[in-house]
C-alpha positions as CSV (number, residue, x, y, z in Angstrom):
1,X,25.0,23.9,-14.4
2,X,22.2,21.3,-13.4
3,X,24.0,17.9,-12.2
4,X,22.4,15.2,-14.0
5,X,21.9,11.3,-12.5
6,X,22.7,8.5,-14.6
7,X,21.4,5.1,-14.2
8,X,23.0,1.8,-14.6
9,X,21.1,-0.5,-17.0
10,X,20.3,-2.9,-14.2
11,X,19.1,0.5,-12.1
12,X,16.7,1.4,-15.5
13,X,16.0,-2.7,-15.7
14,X,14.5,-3.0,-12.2
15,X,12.7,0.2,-12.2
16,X,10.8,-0.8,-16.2
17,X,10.1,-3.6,-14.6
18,X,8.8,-2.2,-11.6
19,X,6.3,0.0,-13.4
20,X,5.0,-3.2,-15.2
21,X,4.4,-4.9,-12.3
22,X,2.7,-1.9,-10.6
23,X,0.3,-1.8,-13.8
24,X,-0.6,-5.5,-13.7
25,X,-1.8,-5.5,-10.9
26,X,-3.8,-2.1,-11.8
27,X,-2.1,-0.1,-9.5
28,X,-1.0,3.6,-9.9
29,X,2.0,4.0,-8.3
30,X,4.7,1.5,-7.6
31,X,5.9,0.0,-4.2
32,X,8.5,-1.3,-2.6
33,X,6.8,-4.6,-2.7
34,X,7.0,-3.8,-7.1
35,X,10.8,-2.9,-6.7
36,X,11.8,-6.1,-4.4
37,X,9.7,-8.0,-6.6
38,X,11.7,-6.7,-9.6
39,X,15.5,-6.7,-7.7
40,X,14.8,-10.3,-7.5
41,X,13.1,-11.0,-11.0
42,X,16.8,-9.2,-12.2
43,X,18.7,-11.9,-10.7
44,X,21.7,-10.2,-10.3
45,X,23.2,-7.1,-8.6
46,X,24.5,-6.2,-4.9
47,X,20.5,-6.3,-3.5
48,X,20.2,-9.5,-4.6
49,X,23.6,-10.8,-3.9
50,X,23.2,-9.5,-0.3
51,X,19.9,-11.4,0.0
52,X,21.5,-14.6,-0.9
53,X,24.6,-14.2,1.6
54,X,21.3,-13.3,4.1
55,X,19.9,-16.8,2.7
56,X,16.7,-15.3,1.1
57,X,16.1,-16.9,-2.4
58,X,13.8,-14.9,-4.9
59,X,11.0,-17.8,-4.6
60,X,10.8,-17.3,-1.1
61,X,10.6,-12.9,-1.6
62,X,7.7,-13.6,-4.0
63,X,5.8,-15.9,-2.0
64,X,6.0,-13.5,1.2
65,X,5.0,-10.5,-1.2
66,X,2.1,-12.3,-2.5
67,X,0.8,-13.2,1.1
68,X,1.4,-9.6,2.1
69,X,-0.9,-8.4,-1.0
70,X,-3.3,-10.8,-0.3
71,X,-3.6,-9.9,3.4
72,X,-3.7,-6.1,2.7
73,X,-6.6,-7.1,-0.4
74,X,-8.6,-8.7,2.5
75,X,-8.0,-5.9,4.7
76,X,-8.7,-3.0,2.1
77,X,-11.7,-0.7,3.1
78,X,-14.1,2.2,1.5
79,X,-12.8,5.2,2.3
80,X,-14.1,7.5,5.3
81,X,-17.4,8.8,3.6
82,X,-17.5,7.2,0.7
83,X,-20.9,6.2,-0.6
84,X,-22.8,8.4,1.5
C-alpha cells in the first residue's frame, strides 16, 4: 500500500502562502526566497523560532529578500538567442 504524507496546517499555511507570493510577483514556480518569505509571514513554528534564537527578525528576512530580487531584476538578461 502507497504511504501517504500528511501535512501540518502550519506546513499547508506556509506553502498557500508561498504560491501566493510566487504569483504576485508573476512568477511560475515558487522559491526559497517565496518559502522564507512565508516561514516568516507565519510567525510561528521551529524555522522561525530558530531564526529568532539566531537573532534574525522577520523585518530584517524581508528586507534582505527584497534587495536580493531587486539585484537579480537588474541583473536579468534575454536569453542566449533570443530575438534573433
Amino acid at each position: 500500500e502507497d504511504a501517504k504524507l500528511a501535512f501540518t496546517p502550519l506546513v499547508v499555511s506556509v506553502m498557500e502562502k508561498s504560491f501566493r507570493l510566487a504569483r504576485e510577483n508573476n512568477q511560475t514556480y515558487v522559491s526559497t526566497e517565496h518559502l522564507l518569505l512565508a516561514i516568516v509571514s507565519e510567525g510561528n513554528g521551529v524555522a522561525i523560532d530558530i531564526l529568532r534564537r539566531l537573532g534574525v527578525s522577520a523585518a530584517s528576512v524581508r528586507a534582505a529578500v527584497d534587495k536580493l530580487t531587486a539585484q537579480d531584476q537588474g541583473k536579468q538578461r534575454p536569453l542566449a538567442g533570443a530575438g534573433s
